[in-house]
N, C-alpha and C positions, 0 to 999 in steps of 0.2 A: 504494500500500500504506500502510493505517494502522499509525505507528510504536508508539503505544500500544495496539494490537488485540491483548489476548493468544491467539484465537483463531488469527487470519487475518496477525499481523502482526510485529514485530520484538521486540514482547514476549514470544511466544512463542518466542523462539528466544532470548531473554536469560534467560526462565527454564530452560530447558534448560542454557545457558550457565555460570548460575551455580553450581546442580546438578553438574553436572558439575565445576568450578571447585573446589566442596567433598571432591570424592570426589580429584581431584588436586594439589590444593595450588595449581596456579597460576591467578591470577587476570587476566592478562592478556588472555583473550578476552572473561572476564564482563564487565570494567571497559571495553572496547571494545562490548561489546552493549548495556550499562545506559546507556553516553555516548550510543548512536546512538536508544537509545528517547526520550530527553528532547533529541534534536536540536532539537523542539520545542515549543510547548505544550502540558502534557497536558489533558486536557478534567476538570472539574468540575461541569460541568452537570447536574444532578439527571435531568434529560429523556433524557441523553444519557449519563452516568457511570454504567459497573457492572462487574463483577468482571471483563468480559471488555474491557471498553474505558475507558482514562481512567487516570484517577487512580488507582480500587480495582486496577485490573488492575495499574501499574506498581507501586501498593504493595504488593499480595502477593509478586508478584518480590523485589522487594527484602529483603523479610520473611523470604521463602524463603533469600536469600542468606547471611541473618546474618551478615555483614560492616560493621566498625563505620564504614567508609566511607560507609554509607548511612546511621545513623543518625538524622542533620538531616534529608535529605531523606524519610525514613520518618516521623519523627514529622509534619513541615509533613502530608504525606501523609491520615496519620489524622486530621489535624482536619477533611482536607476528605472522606473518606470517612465521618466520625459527621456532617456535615452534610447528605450526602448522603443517606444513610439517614433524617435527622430529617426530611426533605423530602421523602421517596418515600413514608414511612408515613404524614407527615398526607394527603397522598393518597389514600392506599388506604384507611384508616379513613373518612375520609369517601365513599369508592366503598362500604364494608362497608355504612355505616349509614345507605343510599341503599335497598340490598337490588338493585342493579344486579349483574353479573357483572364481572371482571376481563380485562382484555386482558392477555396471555400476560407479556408485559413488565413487567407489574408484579409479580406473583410467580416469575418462572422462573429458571434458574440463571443463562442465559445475560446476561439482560437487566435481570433481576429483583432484589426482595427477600433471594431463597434465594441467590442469588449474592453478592449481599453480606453476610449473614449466615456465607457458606462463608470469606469474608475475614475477618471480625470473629472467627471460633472458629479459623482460621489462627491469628490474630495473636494469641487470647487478651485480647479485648476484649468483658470481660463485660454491662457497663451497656447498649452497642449492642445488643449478641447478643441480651440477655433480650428489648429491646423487640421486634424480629425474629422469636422466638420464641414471642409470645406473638401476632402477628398471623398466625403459620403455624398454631401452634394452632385461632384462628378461623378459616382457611381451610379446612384439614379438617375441619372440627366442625359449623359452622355452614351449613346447606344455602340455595337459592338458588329463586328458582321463575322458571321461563322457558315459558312460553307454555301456564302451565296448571299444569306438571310441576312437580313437585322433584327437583331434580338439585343435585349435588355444590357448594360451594361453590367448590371452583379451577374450576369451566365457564366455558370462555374464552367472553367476548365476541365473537372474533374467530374468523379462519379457523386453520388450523395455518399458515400463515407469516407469522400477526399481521394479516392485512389486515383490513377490514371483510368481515363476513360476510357473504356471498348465495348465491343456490344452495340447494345440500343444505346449506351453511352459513351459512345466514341467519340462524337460533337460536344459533350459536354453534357450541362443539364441546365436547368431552372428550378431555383432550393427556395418555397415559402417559408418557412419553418422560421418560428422567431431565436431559434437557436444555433441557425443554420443558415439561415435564408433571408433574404432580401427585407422582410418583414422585421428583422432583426435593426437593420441601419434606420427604416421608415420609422421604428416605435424609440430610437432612441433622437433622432433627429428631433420627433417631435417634442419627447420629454426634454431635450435642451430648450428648445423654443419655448415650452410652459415654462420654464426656469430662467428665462431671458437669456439666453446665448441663442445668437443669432447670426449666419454671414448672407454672402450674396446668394442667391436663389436658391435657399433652403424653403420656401413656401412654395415656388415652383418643385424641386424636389418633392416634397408630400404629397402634392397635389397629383406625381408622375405617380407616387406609389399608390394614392387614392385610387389612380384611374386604373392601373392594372389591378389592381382587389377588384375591381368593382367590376372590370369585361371578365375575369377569371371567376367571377362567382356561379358554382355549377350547381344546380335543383341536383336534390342528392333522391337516390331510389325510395321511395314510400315517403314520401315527403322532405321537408324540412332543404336546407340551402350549407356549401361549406364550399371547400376552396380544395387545391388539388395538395398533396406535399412537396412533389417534387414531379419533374416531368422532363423527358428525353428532348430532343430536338424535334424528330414526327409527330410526339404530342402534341407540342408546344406551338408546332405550325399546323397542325386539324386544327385547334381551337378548344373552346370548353365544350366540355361531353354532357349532352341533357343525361339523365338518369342517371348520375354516378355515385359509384360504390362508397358510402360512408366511410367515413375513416374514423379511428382513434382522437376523443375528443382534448386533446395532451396539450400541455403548457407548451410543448416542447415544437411539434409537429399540428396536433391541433387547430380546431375553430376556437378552443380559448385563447389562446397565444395569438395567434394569425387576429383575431377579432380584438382583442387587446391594442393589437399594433397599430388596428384600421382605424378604431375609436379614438387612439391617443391623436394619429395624424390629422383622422377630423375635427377633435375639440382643436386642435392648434390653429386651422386655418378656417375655422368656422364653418365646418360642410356639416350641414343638417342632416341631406340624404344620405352621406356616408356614415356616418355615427348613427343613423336610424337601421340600414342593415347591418352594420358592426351586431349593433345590441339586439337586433333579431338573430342575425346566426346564431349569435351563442345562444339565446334563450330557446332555441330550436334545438338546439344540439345538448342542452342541458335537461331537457324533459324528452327528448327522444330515448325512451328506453334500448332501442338497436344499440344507439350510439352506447351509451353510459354500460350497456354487456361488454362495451369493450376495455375499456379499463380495469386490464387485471390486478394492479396493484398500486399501492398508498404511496408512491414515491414524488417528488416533486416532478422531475423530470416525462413522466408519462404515465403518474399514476392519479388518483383524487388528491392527495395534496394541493401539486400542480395547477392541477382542475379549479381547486378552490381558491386558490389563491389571487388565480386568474378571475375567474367568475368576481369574488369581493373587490377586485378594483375596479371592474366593469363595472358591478353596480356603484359602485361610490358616485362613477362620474353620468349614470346612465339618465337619460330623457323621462322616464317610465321608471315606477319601481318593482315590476316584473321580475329584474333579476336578482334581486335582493331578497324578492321572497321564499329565492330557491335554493338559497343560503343553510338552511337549518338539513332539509335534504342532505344536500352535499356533506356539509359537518357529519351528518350520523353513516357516512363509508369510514370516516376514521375514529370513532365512537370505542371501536373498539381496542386502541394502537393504545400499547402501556404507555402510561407518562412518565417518566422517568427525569432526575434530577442529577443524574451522574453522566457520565459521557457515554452517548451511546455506542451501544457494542458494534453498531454501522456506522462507518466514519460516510462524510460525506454532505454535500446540501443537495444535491439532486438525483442519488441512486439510494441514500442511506436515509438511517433513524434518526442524521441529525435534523435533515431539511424534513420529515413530518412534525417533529417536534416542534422546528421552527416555526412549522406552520402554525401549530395548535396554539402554542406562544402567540404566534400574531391576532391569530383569529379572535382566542378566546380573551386578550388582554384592552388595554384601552389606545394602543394603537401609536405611541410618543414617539417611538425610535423608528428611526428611515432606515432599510437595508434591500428594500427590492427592487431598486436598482440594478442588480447583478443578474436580475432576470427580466429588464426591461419594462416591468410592472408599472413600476411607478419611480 
């Protein structure tokens, strides 16, 4: 187990830790989780360092904890997350102005730019951000031509799990996926913009991603509306498919994530009809019992966790209080997840016991401390 992995690993369960820490006062387990993530070196490598492993990961934890304990160790931090980022974009600028596509990893949350850009508007580090900002910009804006076509600027290079493309995925693909996928840049874009950070044609930007949510929205079989995960090149040129097959309703991959994303972009530029079917997919997708059979487990990343965490922000900000009454629902799939006050025996905020816990922490408390950011929430 990587101890600096905040996805899969011990940072995930020190941000939990800390989180929690603050809503109780005692910092005993934090100060025991923050000690076991830096047991040993964290990684800084450009190739290898992003929001979810390394240095950014351990520095948003930290950030998160606002504890003056961490200070030295947070600032040393940021110097090496603004060099990391000064090192991923000459990068990609040079991929931009090649007219080549991008492998998943260079823009996504998980791996990407967008992930670190979600650390740098955490932390309130503007000069970073803008630059970030202004290459997400070009990413939505700026189209790509592959094997003829013009397709989207984020069109991965690669397959959906990053590898080299072959197959149906030889041309690459198209990734919605707020953890993965295009949706990912659109919902952080927009949360800068609620938070005042702004460059040149970030409203245009939203708007690019408004409008492809909005032709890619596909009538799903026996009712109800959602959006595709991911799609080859011959997909992508048919078009949206009437009757398509439901998908997994996942933070990850999902109409929660995916709809989260669309709704943040619309509150920012003021689209009515976009935030009006944001907040119908999901509420479609949240009482469709097909859909909810597919959620086999509690986990942040593609379980009800996930789900609910996604759902609770939607409704905060939603038209209709529809989806907020579907709140208590949702809550009793984890009704039955042990609460536990010691670190749990699954490390991790989006495979593990730490990110359900986080959850039930969030859900069931009064809500003071900002951390979901790292999943583009809020």
């Amino acid at each position: 187990m990587s101890l600096d992995d905040l996805g899969a690993g011990l940072a995930g369960t020190a941000l939990y830790e800390v989180v929690a820490a603050r809503g109780r006062g005692d910092w005993t387990a934090a100060h025991a989780a923050t000690r076991a993530v830096n047991a040993r070196p964290v990684t800084a490598h450009p190739e290898h360092a992003s929001l979810y492993r390394g240095a950014p990961a351990v520095a948003y934890v930290l950030h998160t904890a606002g504890h003056q304990a961490y200070a030295r160790a947070l600032a040393e931090l940021d110097a090496e997350v603004v060099a990391i980022v000064a090192d991923r974009l000459q990068v990609a600028r040079r991929r931009m102005d090649s007219g080549t596509p991008p492998p998943l990893c260079e823009y996504d949350l998980i791996s990407g730019l967008t992930g670190l850009s979600a650390y740098l508007l955490h932390r309130g580090r503007d000069n970073a951000l803008e630059q970030i900002l202004r290459y997400l910009v070009r990413l939505l804006t700026e189209p790509l031509t592959i094997d003829g076509h013009q397709v989207p600027g984020w069109w991965a290079a690669t397959d959906p799990r990053g590898a080299p493309g072959t197959g149906r995925f030889l041309h690459g693909h198209a990734n919605f996926g707020i953890a993965h996928g295009f949706t990912g840049p659109l919902a952080l874009l927009a949360l800068a913009h609620r938070a005042g950070h702004t460059v040149a044609g970030q409203d245009q930007a939203l708007a690019e991603g408004i409008a492809h949510l909005t032709q890619w929205t596909q009538p799903l079989q026996g009712g109800g509306i959602g959006w595709p995960e991911f799609l080859s090149l011959d997909a992508y040129l048919r078009g949206p498919v009437p009757d398509a097959e439901p998908g997994r309703p996942s933070w990850c991959y999902g109409t929660p994530g995916i709809g989260r994303a669309l709704q943040l972009a619309a509150l920012a530029i003021h689209d009515d009809q976009a935030q009006q079917l944001a907040e119908d997919a999901v509420f479609r997708a949240i009482t469709d019992a097909r859909q909810l059979r597919l959620v086999k487990d509690m986990s942040v990343c593609h379980g009800w966790a996930g789900v609910l965490l996604a759902v609770d922000r939607i409704g905060s900000g939603a038209a209709a209080p529809e989806i907020t009454r579907c709140l208590p629902t949702l809550r009793a799939h984890l009704s039955t997840f042990p609460v536990r006050h010691e670190i749990p025996e699954s490390a991790g905020l989006l495979s593990g016991d730490a990110g359900v816990l986080l959850t039930l922490h969030t859900i069931n408390g009064a809500r003071p401390i900002k951390w979901e950011t790292c999943l583009l929430l809020d």
